[in-house]
Steps between C-alpha positions, in 0.01 A plus 500: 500500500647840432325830597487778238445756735698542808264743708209442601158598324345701794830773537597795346793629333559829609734669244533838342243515245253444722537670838344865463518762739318819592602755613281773712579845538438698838200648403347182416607379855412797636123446388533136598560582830190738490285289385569267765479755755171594392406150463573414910228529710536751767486250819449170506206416775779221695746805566189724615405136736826446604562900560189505720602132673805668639327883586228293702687187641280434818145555287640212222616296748157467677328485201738173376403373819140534443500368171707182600288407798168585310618269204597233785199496632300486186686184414469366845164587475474330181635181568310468850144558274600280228645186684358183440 
């Protein structure tokens, strides 16, 4: 058996002739990076959530609580309604 073709069928060449490159001037980066700018939203609501997590520490912290021990007992609940 002799192979006619030493490389495989699924890779490139990468030569000269056909590698192109483009070249962008500062003004078109310029308005890249304004477009992008405008495109960002102006606060995300997790920073505004986290922001207000740290500013009011105690109030979250209660509020965790309450959710955890209301879901608890929901499941509790639950289980103790649905058991066989």
């Amino acid at each position: 058996m002799t192979e006619s073709n030493s490389q495989p069928a699924s890779k490139a060449t990468i030569s000269p002739e056909n590698t192109a490159v483009e070249t962008t001037t500062s003004d078109e980066v310029q308005e890249i990076r304004e477009t992008i700018a405008a495109a960002k939203p102006e606060g995300s609501y997790v920073k505004l959530a986290m922001r207000n997590m740290v500013r009011k520490g105690r109030q979250s912290l209660w509020h965790f609580f309450l959710t955890t021990v209301g879901l608890v007992g929901l499941l509790v609940g639950l289980a103790y309604l649905t058991k066989p």
